[in-house]
Every structure is written in C-alpha cells, then in structure tokens.
C-alpha positions as CSV (number, residue, x, y, z in Angstrom):
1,X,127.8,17.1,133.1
2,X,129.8,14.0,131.8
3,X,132.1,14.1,128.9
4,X,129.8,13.6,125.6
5,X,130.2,10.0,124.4
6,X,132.4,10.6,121.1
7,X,134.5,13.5,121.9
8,X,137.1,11.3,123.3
9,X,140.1,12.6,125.6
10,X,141.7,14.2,122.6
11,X,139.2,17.1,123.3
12,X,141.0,17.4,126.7
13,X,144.3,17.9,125.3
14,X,145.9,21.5,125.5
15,X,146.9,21.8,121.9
16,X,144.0,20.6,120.4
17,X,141.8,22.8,122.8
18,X,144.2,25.6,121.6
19,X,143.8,24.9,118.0
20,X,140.2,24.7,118.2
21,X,139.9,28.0,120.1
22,X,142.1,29.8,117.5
23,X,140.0,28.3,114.5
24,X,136.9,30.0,116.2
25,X,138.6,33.2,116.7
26,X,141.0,33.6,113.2
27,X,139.5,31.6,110.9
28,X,138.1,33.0,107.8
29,X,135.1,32.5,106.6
30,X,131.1,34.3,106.4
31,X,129.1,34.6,109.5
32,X,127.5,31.4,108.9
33,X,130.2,29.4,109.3
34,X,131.9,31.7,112.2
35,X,128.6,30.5,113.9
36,X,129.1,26.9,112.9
37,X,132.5,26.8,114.5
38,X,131.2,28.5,117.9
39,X,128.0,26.1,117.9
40,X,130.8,23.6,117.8
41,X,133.1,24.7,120.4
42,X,130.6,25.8,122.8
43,X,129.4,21.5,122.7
44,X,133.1,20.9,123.1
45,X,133.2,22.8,126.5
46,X,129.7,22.0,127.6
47,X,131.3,18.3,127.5
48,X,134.4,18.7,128.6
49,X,135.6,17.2,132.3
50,X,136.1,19.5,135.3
51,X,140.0,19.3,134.5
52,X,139.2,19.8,130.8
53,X,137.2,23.3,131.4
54,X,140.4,24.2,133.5
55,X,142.5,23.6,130.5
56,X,140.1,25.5,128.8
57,X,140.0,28.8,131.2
58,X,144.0,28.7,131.2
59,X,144.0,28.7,127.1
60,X,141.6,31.9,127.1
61,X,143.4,33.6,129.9
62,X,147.0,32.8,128.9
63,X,147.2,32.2,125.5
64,X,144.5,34.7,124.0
65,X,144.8,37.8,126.6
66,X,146.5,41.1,125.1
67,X,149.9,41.2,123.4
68,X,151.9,43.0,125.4
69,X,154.4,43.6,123.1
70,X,152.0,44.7,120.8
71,X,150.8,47.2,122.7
72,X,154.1,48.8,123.7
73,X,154.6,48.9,120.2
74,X,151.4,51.2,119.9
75,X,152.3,53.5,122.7
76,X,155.2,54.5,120.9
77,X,153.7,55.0,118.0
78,X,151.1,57.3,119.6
79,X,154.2,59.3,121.6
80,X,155.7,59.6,118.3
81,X,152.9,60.4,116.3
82,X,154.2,63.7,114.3
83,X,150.6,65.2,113.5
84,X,146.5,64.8,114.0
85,X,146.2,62.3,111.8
86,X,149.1,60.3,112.7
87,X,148.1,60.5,115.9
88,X,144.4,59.6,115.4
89,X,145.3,56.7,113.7
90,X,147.7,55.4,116.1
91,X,145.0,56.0,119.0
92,X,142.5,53.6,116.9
93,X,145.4,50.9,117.1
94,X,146.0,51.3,120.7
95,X,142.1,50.8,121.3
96,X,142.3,47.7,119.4
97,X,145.5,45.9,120.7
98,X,143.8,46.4,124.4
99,X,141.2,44.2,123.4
100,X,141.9,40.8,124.0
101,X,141.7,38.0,121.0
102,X,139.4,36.0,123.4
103,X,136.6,38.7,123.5
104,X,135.4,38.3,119.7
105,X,135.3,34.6,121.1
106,X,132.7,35.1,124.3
107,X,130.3,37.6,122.6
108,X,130.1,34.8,120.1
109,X,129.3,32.5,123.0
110,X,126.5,35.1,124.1
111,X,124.9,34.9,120.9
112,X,124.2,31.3,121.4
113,X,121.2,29.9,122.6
114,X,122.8,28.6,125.9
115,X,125.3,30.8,125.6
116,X,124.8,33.1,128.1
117,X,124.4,30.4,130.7
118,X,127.7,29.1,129.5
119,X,129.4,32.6,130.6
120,X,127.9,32.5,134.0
121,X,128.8,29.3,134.6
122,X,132.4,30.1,132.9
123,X,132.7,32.6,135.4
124,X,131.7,31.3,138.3
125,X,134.1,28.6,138.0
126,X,136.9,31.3,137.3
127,X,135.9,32.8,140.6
128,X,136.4,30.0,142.8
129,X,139.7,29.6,140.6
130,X,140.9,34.0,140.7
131,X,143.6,33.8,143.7
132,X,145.8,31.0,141.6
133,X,146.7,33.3,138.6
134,X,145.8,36.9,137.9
135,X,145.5,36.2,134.5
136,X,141.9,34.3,136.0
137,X,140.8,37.2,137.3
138,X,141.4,39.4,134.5
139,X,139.2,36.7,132.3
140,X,136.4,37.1,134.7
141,X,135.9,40.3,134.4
142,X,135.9,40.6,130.6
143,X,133.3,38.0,130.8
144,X,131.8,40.1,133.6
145,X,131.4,43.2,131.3
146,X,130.1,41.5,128.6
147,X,127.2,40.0,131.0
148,X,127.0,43.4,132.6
149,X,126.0,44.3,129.2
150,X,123.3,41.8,128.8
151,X,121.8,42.5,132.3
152,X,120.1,45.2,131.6
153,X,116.8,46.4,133.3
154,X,115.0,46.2,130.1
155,X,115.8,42.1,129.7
156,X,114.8,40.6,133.2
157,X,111.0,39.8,133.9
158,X,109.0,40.1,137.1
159,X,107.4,36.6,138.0
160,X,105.8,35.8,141.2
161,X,106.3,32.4,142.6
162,X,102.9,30.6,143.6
163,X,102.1,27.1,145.0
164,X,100.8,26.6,141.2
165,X,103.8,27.0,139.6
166,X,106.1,24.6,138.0
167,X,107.4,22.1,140.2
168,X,110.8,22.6,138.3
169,X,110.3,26.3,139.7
170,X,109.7,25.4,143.0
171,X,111.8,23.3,143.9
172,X,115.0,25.5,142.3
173,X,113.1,27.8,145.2
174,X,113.7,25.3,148.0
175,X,117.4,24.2,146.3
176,X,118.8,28.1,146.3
177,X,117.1,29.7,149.3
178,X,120.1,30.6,150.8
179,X,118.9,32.9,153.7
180,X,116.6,31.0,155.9
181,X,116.5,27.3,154.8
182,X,112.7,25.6,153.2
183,X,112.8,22.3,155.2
184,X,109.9,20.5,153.5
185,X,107.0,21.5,151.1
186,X,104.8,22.3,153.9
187,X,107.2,24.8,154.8
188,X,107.0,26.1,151.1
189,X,103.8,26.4,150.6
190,X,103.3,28.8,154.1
191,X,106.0,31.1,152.4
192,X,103.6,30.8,149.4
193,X,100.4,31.7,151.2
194,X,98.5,34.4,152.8
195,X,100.1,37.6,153.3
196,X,103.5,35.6,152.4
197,X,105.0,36.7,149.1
198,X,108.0,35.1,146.4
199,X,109.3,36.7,143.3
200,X,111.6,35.7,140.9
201,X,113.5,37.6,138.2
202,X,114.5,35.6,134.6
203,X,116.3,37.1,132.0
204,X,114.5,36.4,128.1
205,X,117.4,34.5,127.0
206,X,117.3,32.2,130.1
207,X,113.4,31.8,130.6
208,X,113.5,28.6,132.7
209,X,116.6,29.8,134.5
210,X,115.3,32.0,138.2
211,X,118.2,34.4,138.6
212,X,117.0,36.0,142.0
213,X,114.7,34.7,144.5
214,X,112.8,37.6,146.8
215,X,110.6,36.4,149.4
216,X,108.2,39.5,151.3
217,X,105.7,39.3,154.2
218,X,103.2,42.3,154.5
219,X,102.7,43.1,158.3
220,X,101.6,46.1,160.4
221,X,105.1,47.0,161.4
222,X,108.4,46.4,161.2
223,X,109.4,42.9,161.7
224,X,112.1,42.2,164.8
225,X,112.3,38.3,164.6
226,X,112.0,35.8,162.1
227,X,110.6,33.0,163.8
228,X,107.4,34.7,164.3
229,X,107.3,36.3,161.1
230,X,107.6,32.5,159.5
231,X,105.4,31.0,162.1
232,X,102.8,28.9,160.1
233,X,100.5,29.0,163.4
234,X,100.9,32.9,163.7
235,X,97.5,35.1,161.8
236,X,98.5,36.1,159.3
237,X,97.7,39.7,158.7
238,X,95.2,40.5,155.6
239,X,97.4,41.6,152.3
240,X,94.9,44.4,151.6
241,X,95.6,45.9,155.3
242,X,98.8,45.7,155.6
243,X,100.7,48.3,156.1
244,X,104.2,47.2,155.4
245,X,106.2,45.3,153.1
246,X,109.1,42.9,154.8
247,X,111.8,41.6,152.6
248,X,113.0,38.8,154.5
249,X,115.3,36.8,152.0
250,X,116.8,37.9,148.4
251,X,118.2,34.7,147.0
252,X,121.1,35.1,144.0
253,X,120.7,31.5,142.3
254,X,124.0,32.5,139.9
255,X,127.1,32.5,141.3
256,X,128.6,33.8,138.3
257,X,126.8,36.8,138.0
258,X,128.6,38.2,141.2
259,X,129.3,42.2,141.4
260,X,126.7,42.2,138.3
261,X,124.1,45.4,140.4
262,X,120.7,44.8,139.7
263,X,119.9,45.1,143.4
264,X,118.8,48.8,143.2
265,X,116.6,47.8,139.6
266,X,115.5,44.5,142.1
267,X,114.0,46.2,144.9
268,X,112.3,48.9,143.4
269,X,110.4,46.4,140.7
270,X,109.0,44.4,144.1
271,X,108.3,47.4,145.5
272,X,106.2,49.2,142.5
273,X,104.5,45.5,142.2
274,X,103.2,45.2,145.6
275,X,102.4,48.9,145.7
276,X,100.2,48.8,142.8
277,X,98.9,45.7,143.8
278,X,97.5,46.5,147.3
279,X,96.9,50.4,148.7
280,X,97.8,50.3,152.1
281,X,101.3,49.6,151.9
282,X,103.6,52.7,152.9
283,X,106.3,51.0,154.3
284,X,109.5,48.5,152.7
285,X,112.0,47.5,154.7
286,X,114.0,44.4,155.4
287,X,114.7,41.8,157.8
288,X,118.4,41.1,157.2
289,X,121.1,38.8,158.3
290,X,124.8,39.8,159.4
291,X,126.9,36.8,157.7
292,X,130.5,37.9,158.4
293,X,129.4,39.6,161.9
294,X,131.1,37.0,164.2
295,X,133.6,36.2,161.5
296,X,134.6,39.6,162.5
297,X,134.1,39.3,166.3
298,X,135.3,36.1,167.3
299,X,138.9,35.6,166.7
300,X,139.0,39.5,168.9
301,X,137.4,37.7,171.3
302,X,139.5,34.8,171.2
303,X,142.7,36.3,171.8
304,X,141.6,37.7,174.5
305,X,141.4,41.3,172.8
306,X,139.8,43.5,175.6
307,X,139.9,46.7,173.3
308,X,137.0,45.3,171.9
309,X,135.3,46.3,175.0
310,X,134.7,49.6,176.8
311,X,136.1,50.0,180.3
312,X,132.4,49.9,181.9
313,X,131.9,46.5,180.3
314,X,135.0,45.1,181.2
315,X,134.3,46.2,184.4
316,X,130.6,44.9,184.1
317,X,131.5,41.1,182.8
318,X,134.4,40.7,186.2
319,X,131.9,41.7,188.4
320,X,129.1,40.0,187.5
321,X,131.2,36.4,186.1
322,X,134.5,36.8,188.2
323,X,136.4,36.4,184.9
324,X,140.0,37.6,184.4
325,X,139.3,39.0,181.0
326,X,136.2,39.8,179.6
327,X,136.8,39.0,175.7
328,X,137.5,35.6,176.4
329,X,134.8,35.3,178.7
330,X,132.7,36.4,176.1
331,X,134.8,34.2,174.0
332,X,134.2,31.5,175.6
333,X,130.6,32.1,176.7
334,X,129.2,32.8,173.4
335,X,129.8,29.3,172.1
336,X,126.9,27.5,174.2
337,X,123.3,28.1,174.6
338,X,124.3,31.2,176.8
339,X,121.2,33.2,175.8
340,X,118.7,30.3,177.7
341,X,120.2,32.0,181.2
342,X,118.5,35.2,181.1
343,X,121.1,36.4,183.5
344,X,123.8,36.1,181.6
345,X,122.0,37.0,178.0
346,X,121.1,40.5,180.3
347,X,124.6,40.8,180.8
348,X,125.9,40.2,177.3
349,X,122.9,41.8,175.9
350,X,123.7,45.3,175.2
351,X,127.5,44.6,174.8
352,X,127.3,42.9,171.6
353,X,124.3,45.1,170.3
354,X,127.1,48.1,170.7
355,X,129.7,45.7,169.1
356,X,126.8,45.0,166.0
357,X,126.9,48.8,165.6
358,X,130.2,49.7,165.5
359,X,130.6,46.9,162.8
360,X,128.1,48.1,160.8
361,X,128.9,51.6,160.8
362,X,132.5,51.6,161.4
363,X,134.3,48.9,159.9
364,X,135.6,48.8,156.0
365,X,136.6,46.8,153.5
366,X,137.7,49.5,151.3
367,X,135.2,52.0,151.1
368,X,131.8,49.7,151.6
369,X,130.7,48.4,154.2
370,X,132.7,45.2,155.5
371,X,129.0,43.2,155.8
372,X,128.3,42.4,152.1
373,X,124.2,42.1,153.1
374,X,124.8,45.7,154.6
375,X,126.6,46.9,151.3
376,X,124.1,45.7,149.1
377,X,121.3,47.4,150.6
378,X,123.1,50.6,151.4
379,X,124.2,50.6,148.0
380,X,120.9,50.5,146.7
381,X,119.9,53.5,148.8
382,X,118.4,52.1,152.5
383,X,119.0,53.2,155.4
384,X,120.0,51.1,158.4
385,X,117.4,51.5,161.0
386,X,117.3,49.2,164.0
387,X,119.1,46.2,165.4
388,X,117.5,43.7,166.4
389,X,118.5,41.1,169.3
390,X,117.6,37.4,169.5
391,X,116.1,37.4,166.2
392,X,117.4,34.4,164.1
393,X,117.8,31.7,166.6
394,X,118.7,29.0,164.2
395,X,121.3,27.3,163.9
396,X,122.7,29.4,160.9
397,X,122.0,32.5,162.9
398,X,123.8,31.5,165.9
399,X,126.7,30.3,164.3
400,X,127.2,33.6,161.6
401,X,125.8,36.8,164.0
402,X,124.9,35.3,167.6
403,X,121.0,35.7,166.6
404,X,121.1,39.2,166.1
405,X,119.5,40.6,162.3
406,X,119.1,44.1,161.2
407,X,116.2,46.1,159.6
408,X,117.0,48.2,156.3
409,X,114.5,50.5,155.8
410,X,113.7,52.2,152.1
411,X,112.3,55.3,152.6
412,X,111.3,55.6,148.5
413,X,111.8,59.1,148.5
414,X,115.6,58.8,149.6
415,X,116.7,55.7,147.8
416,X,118.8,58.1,145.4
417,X,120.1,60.5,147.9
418,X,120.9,57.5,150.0
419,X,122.9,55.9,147.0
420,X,124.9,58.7,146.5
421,X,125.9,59.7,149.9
422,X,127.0,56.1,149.9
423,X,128.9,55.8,146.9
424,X,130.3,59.1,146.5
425,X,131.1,59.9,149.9
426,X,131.2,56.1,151.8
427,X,128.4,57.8,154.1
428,X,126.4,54.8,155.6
429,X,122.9,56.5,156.3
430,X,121.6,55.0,159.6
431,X,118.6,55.5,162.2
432,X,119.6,57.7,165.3
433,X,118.4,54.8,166.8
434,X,121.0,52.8,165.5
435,X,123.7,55.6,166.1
436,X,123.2,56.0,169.4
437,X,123.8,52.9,170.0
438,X,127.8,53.4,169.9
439,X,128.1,55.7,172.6
C-alpha cells in the first residue's frame, strides 16, 4: 500500500511516530476520543512506507516494552514486603510493570474494524524481521497472544469453496495454494467437482479474509500418489460411496498467524462436515508432503557422509554402481531424472524409504518432530501410517522430498490419546508399517 497522499514524510520520522504512539497510549481523555486517536494512528501505519512500518515496529519494541528498572524496583518491594497486605499489594504492582505500555495500544488496534488484520499483518512482518533484535521477537508474541485470544473456535466459520463462489474467493484459492500449485481455472474447477472437495475457514471480524484453505478427495482407500488422485481424466468415485476422506492440501493464507493451533479445531470441523454430509465415510487421513526432507538429507549426502547408510547398502550401491562412496553417489545421482532408469530407482528405492523413516520418527527439533507438516498433524492427534514412494513427481516434489509423500491417518477415536502421547511424552504414534521400516 502507498503512502496516503497528505500524510507527508513527517509521518515517517521517529519522533513524530514516537509522539503519536505515546498520545494513543497516555493521553487522557473518555473512550471516545481514546478511539479517535487509535482510528487515527492505525490510518497512520496502514499508510506508512515499508521503512516507515520498520520505524514503527522498532518504536513499539524498543521504546514501549517493560521498564526494567521499574520492575526491579517491584521485586524488592515484594522481597521486602513486611506482611499480607504489603505483600499483596506489591504483587499487584509486579503484575502490572510486566505488562508492556504497548499492549493497551494493540488491543486497541483489535478493536478496530481492520484491526485485526493490521496485527497479523504487523506480525508477520515482525517475523521475517525476529533474528535482527530480540526485542522483535518479544513484540511478536505479545501480538501473538492477543490474536491467540481472538482465534478462538467459537469465532471462525466453516465455508465450502464451490465453482459458484466469489471470483474474489477463488482466485485467493489459486493465489495461496501452497501445496500442489492450481495452474489454470480448468485445473480449479476439477478440484471443485465431483468427489473433489475445498473448504475455507474466516474469522467474523475478517469475513472476506480466507484464513485456511483445505482441499479433500473422497476415495475407496487410501491415496498413495497425487497425480492420480488430481487426474481430471481419472473416474471419479461417487461422494455418496466413498469410503474415505483424503486431505490432500491445508493452505494457511496468513503468515502472521504462525504457531496460532487451530489445526486440531481444523480437522475435526471438516471431518464432522463431511461425515454428516455423506454416510459412508469411515476413514480420514492425509496425503502429505515432506518439505524439509532433503533439506535434511542432502548436504549428509554431499559430504560424502556414509553413516547415513547401513553397511548392506553401502555395500549394495559399490556393487551395483562401482562407486567409491555411496552417499555421494546418491549425492550425486539423486540430482537427475534418476527414477526414469528403473534399475537404478530399484536400487535407491528402499534406501531412501528407510532414510524417510528414520527422519520422521527419529530426528528433533526440540521435542517435535523436525518436519513441520509431520508436527502439525501429529500434534493434532494422527498417526503416521505409510510412506509412500514416487508419489509427488513434480517439480516441487522432486526438489523438497525426492517424490516421496506420507499418509497421516486419524483414527477419530485416538485423536486425543494421540495428542497427548505427543505432547506430553514427544511419542510420535506410527503404523508398524512404517516402523518396520527402520530395521
């Protein structure tokens, strides 16, 4: 958005940005004209250049954060705190001094009629901006708590997606897919038709704003490739017979809301929709990509790492290719078409299924899972049930998990138990299927 014709490059200077913010926050006055001041300010930043909402973010986090001198003042007060009451009141002052100035500010924005679209877009620039100053990242998240707030269940609606809805609607749909790319209208309106599904999720005080995109299939079984479950010249199973529901592509069209959960609240609302909706279905499950899988694998592999590899493999890849070193073989192998020779793609075949399991089941960040596709489902109470080779041969699935995609299965009656295990003890539920495949 340009800077508003008027507002003039004064707007962009610190101290007036400053001044302005600590009017909205201090100044006295009835809630009328506390409103009139925020009504004011949030046009201010909505106008404001890219280096002019920087200024902005730096005022809030710098200038507006928690005295810290204030609050060591409190502690002591509360350590020296001769009696109950003394001690009660000093605990109320402590509670206040660690709330930043800036917070009175942003629930004002929230209140606004755009207002909440200004935090998310407030934060998402703070996002990309967190690993220059701390003091970013601490903003974030106070403007993550308060739209943690908001996001409740009770304030997003259910919508399905149809070829009769807005254009405006449909073509944010084509803009945000961010799974398996729409290429053309045509290739819409087959996502839109049959036994092909889209849902979107708005929040009341963003009504023409999608938050989520979730595009389902209903097949007989579970779904190992998704060029033939996208096929327009495939039949297409009858909704009322099918037998199970495929979630294929979950879409977040707000960067800002980031670590905001409403995956568990997400899939469940599909899931009661489509169950209601047609009888047959007993199954929900996923066909899911692996984004960070070779972003994991490949620099191993590159450095010629060969305790990637199990001695039978290394042993497998010299005899059959005469290499010197298997992992940069593989290395160097896996950046052609090398799944076209079917010796080779034999070969390489159950090497890097074994390598897809121990990355989904073994390796961390933290506690969760290191895939953030696999942490989001696990979290939300799935289990990881089958691997699944040669299934996204795109471009984009080449280049982020050599083709390979992953079913989630939610068995309804373990989604909780599955969350807990999860999040309590970092258990990641999977298939034995999908276990056995580390040995």
């Amino acid at each position: 958005m340009t800077r508003r014709e008027g507002l003039g490059p004064s707007y962009e200077n610190r101290d007036h940005l400053q001044r302005l913010i600590h009017d909205c926050i201090y100044a006295k006055g009835g809630d009328v004209s506390a409103r009139a001041r925020t009504v004011e300010l949030g046009a201010v930043y909505m106008h404001l250049s890219e280096k002019g909402r920087e200024i902005f973010h730096d005022i809030l986090a710098h200038d507006f954060d928690i005295d810290r001198q204030v609050l060591a003042e409190k502690i002591k007060e509360l350590e020296e705190a001769q009696n109950q009451k003394e001690a009660i009141a000093a605990e109320i002052e402590l509670k206040n001094a660690l709330i930043p100035p800036r917070i009175s500010l942003l629930t004002q924005f929230s209140s606004l009629p755009n207002g909440l679209k200004l935090l998310i877009d407030m934060r998402a620039i703070l996002l990309s901006r967190v690993k220059e100053d701390q003091r970013l990242y601490k903003l974030s998240l106070d403007i993550k708590e308060l739209l943690g707030a908001w996001f409740d269940i009770g304030m997003l609606d259910l919508q399905e997606i149809t070829w009769n809805s807005p254009a405006a609607l449909l073509e944010k749909l084509i803009e945000y897919e961010a799974v398996h790319e729409i290429r053309s209208w045509g290739d819409l309106r087959s996502r839109l038709d049959s036994n092909r599904f889209c849902f979107a999720f708005f929040h009341n005080k963003m009504p023409s704003e999608p938050l989520i995109f979730v595009e389902v299939a209903l097949v007989n079984k579970l779904s190992a490739n998704i060029q033939d479950l996208l096929n327009k010249e495939e039949d297409k199973v009858d909704p009322d017979q099918a037998t199970t529901a495929i979630f294929y592509s979950i879409s977040n069209t707000q960067p800002g809301l980031a670590g905001i959960n409403l995956g568990n609240f997400l899939i469940k609302t599909v899931v009661q929709k489509l169950s209601n909706q047609f009888d047959n279905l007993k199954h929900f499950a996923t066909l899911s990509p692996l984004p960070g899988f070779k972003e994991w694998l490949a620099p191993g592999l590159a450095k010629g790492d060969e305790e990637l590899l199990l001695p039978k493999e290394i042993i497998t890849l010299k005899e059959h290719f005469a290499c010197e070193n298997g992992a940069l073989y593989l290395s160097h192998t896996l950046t052609n078409s090398w799944y076209k020779d079917s010796n080779t793609e034999k070969i390489i075949k159950p090497i890097l299924i074994r390598l897809c399991a121990k990355y989904l089941l073994e390796e961390r960040k933290g506690n969760e899972a290191i895939d953030p596709v696999a942490n989001f489902h696990l979290s939300n109470g799935a289990r990881l049930e089958r691997i699944n080779w040669l299934a996204d041969l795109s471009e984009k699935g080449m280049k982020r998990s050599y083709g390979i995609m992953v079913n989630y299965y939610y068995e309804l009656a373990d989604i909780e138990k599955n969350h807990e295990e999860y999040e309590t003890k970092t258990h990641i539920i999977a298939s034995r299927g999908v276990k056995s495949l580390l040995k």
